[in-house]
C-alpha positions in Angstrom: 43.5 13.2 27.4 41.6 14.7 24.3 39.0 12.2 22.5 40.5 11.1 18.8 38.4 12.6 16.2 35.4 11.3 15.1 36.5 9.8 11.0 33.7 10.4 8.4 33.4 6.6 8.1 31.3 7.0 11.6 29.7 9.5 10.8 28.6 8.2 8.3 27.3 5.1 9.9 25.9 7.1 12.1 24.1 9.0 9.6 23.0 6.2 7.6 21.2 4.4 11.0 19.2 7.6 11.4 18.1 7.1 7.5 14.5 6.9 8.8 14.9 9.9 10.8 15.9 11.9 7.7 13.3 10.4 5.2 10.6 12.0 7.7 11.6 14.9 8.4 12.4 15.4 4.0 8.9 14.0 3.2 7.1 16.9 5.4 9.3 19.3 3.7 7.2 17.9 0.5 4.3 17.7 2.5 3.7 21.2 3.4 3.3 23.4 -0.1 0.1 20.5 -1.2 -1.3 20.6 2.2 -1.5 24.6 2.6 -2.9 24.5 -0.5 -6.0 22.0 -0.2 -7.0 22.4 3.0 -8.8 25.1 2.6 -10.8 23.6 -0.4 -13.2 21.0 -0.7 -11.1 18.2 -0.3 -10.9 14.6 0.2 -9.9 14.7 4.6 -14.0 16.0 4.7 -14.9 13.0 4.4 -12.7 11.3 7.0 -14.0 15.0 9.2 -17.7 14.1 8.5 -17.1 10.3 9.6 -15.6 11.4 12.9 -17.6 14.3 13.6 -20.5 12.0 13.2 -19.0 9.3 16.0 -18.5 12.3 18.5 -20.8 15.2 17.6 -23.4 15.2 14.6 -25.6 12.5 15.7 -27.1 14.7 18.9 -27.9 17.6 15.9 -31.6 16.8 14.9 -30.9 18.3 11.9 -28.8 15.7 10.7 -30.7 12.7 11.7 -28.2 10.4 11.6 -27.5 7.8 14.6 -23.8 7.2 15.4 -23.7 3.4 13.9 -25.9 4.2 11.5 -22.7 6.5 9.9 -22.3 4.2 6.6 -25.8 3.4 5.8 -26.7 6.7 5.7 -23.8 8.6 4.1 -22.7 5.9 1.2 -20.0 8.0 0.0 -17.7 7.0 2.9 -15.7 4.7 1.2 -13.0 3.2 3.8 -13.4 1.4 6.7 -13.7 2.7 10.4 -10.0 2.6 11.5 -9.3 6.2 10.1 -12.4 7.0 11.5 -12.0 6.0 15.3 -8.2 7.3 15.1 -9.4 10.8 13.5 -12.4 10.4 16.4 -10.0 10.4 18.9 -8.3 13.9 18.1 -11.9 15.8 18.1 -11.0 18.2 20.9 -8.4 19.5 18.6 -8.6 22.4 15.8 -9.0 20.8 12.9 -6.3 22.1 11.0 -3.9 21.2 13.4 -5.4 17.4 13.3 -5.0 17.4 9.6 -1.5 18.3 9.4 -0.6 16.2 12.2 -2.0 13.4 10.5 -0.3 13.9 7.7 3.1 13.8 9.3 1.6 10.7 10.8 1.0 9.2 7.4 4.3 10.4 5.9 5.8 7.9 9.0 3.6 5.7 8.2 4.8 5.4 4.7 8.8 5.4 5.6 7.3 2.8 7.9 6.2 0.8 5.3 9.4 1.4 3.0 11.4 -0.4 6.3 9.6 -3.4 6.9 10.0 -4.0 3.4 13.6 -3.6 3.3 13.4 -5.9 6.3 12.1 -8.4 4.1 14.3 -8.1 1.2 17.2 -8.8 3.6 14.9 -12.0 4.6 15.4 -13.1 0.7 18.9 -12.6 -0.3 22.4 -13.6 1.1 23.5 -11.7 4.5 26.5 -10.3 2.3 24.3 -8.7 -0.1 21.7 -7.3 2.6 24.5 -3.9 3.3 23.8 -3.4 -0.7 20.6 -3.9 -0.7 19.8 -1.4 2.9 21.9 1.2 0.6 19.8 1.0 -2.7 16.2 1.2 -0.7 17.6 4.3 1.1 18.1 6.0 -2.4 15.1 5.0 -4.2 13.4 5.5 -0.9 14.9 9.0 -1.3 12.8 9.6 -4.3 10.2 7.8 -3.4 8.9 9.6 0.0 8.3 13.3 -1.7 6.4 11.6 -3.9 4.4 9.9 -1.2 4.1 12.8 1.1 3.2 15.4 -2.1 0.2 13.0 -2.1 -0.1 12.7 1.2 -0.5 16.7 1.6 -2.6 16.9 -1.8 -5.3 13.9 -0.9 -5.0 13.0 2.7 -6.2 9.5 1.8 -5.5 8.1 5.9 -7.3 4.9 4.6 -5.0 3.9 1.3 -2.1 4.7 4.0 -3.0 2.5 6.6 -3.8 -0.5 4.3 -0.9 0.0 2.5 1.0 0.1 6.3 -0.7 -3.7 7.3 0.2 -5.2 4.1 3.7 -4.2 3.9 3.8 -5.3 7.6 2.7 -8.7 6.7 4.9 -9.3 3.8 8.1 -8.8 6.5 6.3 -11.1 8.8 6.1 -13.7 6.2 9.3 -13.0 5.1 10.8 -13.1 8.4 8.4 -16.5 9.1 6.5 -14.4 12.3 3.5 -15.5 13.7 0.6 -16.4 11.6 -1.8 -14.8 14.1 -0.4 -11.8 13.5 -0.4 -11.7 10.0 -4.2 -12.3 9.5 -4.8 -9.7 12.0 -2.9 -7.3 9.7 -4.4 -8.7 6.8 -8.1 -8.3 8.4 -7.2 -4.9 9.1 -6.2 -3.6 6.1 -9.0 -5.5 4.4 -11.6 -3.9 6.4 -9.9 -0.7 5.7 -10.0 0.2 2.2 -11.9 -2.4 -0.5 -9.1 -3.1 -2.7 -6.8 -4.4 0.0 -9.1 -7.4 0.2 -6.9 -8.8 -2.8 -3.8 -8.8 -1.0 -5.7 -11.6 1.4 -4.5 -14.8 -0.5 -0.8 -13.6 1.2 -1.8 -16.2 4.0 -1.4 -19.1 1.0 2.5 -18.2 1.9 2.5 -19.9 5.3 2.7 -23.3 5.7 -0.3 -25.2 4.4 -1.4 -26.2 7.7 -1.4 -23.1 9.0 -3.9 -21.8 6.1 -7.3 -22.5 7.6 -6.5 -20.7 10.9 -5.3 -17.8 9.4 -7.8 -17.8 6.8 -10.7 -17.8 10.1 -8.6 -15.2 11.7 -8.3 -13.1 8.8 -12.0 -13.3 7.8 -12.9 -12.5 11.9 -10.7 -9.5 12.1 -12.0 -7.8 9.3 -15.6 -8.5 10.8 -14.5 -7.6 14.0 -13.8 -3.9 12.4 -17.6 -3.1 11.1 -19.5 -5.7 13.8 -20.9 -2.4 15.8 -22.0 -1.0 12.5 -23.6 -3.9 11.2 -25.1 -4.6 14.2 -26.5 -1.0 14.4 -27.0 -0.8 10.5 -27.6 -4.1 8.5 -27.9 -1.7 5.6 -24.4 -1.0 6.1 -23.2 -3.6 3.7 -25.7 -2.9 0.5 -24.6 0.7 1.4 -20.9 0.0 0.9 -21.6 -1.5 -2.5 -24.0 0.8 -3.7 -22.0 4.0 -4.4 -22.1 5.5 -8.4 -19.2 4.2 -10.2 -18.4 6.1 -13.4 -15.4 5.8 -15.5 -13.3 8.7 -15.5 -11.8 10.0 -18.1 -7.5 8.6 -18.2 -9.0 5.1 -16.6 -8.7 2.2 -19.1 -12.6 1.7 -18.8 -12.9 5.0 -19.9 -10.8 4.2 -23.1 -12.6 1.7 -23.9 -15.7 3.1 -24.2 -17.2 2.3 -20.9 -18.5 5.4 -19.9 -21.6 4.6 -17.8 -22.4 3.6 -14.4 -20.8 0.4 -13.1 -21.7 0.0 -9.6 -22.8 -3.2 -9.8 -20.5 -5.1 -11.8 -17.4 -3.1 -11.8 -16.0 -3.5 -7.8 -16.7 -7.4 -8.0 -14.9 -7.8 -11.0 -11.8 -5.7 -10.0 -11.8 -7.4 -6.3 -12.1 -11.3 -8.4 -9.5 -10.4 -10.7 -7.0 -8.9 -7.9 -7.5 -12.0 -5.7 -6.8 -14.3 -8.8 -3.9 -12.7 -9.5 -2.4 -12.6 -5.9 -3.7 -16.1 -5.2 -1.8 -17.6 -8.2 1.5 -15.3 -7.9 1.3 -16.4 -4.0 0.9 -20.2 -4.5 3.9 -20.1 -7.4 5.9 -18.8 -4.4 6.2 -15.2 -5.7 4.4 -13.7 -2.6 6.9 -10.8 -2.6 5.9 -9.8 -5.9 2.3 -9.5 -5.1 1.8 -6.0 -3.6 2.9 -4.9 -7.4 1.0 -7.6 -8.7 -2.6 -6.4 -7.0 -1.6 -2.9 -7.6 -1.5 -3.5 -11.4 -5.0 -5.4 -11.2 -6.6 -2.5 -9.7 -4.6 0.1 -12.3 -6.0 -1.4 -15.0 -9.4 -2.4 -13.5 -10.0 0.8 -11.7 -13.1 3.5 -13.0 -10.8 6.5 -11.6 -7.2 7.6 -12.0 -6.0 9.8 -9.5 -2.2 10.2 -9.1 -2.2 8.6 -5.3 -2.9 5.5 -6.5 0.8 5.0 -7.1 0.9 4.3 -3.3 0.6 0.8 -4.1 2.5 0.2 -7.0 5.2 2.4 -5.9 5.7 0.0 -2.9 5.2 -3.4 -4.6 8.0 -1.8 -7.4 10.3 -1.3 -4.7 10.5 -4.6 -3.4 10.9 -6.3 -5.9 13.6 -4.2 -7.5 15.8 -4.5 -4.2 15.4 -8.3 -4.5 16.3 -8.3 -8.2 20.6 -7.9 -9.5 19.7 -4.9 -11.7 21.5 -1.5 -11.4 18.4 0.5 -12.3 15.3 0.5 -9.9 13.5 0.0 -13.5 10.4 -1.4 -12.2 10.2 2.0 -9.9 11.4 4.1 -12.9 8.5 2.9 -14.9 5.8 3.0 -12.3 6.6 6.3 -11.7 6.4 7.4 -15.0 3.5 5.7 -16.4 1.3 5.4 -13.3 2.1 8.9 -11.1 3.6 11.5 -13.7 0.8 11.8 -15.8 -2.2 11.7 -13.8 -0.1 14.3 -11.4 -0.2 17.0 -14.5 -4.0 16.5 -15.1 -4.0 18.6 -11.5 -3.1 21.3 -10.1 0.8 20.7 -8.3 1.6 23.3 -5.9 5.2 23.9 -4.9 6.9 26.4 -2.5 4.7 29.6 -4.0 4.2 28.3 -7.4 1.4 26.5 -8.3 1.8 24.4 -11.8 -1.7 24.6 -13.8 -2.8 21.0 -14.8 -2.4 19.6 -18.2 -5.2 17.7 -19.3 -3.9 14.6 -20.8 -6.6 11.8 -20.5 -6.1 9.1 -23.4 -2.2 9.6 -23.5 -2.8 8.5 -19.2 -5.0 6.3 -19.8 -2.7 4.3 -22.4 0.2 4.5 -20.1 -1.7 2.7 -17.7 -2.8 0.0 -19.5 0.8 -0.6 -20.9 2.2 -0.7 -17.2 -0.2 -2.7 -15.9 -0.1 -5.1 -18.7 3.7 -5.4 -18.5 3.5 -6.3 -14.8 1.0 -8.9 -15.5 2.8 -10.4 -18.5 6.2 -9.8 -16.2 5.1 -11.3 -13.0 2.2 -14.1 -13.9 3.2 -15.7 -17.4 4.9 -19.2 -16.8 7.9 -18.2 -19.3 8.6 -15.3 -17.3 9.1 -17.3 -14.4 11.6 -19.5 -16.3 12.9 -17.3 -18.0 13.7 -14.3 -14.9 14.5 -17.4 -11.8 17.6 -17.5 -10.3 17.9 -18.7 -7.0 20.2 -17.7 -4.1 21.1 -20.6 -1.5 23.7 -20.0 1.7 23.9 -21.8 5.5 22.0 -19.7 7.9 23.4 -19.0 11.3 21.1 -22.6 12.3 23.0 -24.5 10.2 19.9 -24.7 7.6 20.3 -24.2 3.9 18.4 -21.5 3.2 17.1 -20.3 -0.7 16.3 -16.6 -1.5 12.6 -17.2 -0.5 14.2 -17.0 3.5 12.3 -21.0 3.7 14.8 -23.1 5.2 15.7 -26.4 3.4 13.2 -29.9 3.5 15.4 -31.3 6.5 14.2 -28.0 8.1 11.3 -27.1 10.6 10.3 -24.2 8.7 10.9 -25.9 5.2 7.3 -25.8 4.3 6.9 -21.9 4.5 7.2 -21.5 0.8 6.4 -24.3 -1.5 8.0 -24.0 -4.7 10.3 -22.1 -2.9 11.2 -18.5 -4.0 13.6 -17.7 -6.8 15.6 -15.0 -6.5 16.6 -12.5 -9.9 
């Protein structure tokens, strides 16, 4: 008896649960011209080479005199943590091309990755029958959103930004989804002791339960030591070595702008790392945890001495959640981001396609402005009191338990889980 044809509704449900599949695979495609392109240069993946290559080979050359644990007190310009550097360590036996490309495939996953779990948490916030709509518009702002990604992936190579970004947007679904607490400060810890500027996205533990803060907190705090304990052990210059690197303003960063053109190694860091917690530490406590990613991203925009075009990871991310939680037909907080925070420091480089290779326009003040206005906006957007009014509305349905549940996924005060989110999380 012959099978009954196969209607383009299933199809299409079948295409739509390999979504992840597809982003991959479309985000190598854009992966590919950048990284043929840079490789061969002096480019940012040395350093991540030099870290690895010191783990597994350089320390028995005399020449370079450099103990294995001593690695980040005696080259200060590494920058990240030693995750990248133990994972890249691992692939040494390989050529190193090979190992770069592959880990840029690996960080284009990484990133779709990311673009999931946060889409798992926006279904955590908002009514089941909206969750369908909401899977549909991440897919197609994730659609323009992972060339981007893996452009920069292929032009930088920045493993660290990639795997901070990974934890933290791990950690919002497990708060979202009310996981355990352990886990979240181990992925907090981790992406803290991975790249610097993740420390701000630490005060995300003031989302659990209030008796839960203190053990995570620990947790937190002995995960991230956990990470550099053999270096610092090894090294106890590691730490004044980690602070110590040459900070100058670039031109199209808002220091820059403002007339801050010398060295700020020993202000500047602090000041951008106590500004970032603030910020995520008030927008957290006000119960606004999902709109922290874009929240720290906009403290270290504005804050930041450089202005390279992959810092959009971050904000790119923290956009996209919250527009898929907000009832707006345009992504706008994406839009903008894209345009004021990627676009323009992408032309002050050089953008190589499939055999073309665009010339950079040097714009500096006109990028420089945009990124003060955008992170500004998000600020005055996403902190201000009378935005909170002014933006709140709040969903509320019965959850297969039988609790009332509001957008912030926190189950009602009769609830077990009631204390998760206190105020609890409006929706818009």
């Amino acid at each position: 008896m012959p099978s009954a044809p196969i209607s383009g509704r299933a199809l299409w449900r079948l295409a739509f649960r390999l979504r992840y599949v597809a982003l991959v695979g479309w985000g190598v495609l854009w992966m590919l011209p950048p990284n043929h392109y840079t490789l061969p240069l002096n480019n940012d993946w040395i350093p991540f080479e030099v870290g690895a290559r010191t783990l597994v080979h350089y320390h028995h050359i005399k020449a370079f005199q450099t103990p294995a644990l001593h690695l980040y007190a005696d080259t200060p310009f590494l920058q990240f943590g030693p995750l990248p550097i133990y994972l890249l360590a691992a692939f040494q036996s390989f050529k190193p091309h090979a190992v770069a490309t592959g880990f840029c495939v690996a960080m284009i996953t990484a990133g779709v990755v990311s673009i999931a779990a946060l889409e798992s948490a926006a279904c955590a916030l908002v009514p089941p029958q909206r969750q369908a709509q909401l899977r549909r518009t991440t897919f197609a702002i994730a659609a323009v959103l992972v060339p981007i990604w893996s452009f920069e992936v292929g032009f930088w190579h920045h493993l660290d930004d990639v795997l901070a970004l990974l934890c933290v947007c791990l950690g919002l679904r497990i708060i979202a989804t009310r996981g355990a607490w352990w886990l979240l400060a181990a992925l907090l810890g981790t992406a803290a002791a991975t790249k610097p500027w993740a420390v701000v996205c630490t005060p995300l533990l003031l989302a659990l339960p209030r008796e839960k803060w203190a053990k995570t907190a620990l947790a937190t705090i002995a995960t991230g030591i956990a990470w550099w304990l053999p270096f610092l052990l090894a090294a106890p210059g590691t730490l004044g070595a980690l602070g110590g690197y040459a900070t100058f303003p670039y031109p199209g960063s808002v220091w820059f702008l403002l007339g801050v053109h010398a060295n700020g190694a020993d202000w500047l860091r602090p000041l951008q790392l106590g500004a970032g917690l603030a910020a995520v530490g008030y927008v957290t406590l006000r119960g606004r945890w999902r709109d922290a990613l874009l929240v720290g991203s906009a403290v270290r925009i504005l804050l930041d001495p450089f202005s390279f075009s992959y810092y959009v990871f971050g904000p790119m991310l923290g956009a996209l959640l919250v527009d898929v939680t907000e009832r707006k037909r345009l992504p706008r907080w994406t839009l903008a981001t894209l345009a004021f925070i990627w676009l323009l420091p992408r032309m002050s480089t050089h953008s190589p396609l499939w055999g073309v290779v665009l010339p950079p326009v040097h714009l500096p003040t006109l990028s420089a402005i945009a990124r003060l206005v955008w992170a500004l906006a998000v600020v005055a957007r996403l902190v201000t009191p009378d935005a909170w009014r002014r933006m709140s509305r709040t969903y509320t349905w019965t959850s297969s338990r039988g609790d009332r549940v509001s957008a912030s996924g926190a189950a009602s005060p009769t609830s077990t889980v009631s204390s998760i989110l206190t105020p609890p999380l409006s929706g818009r």
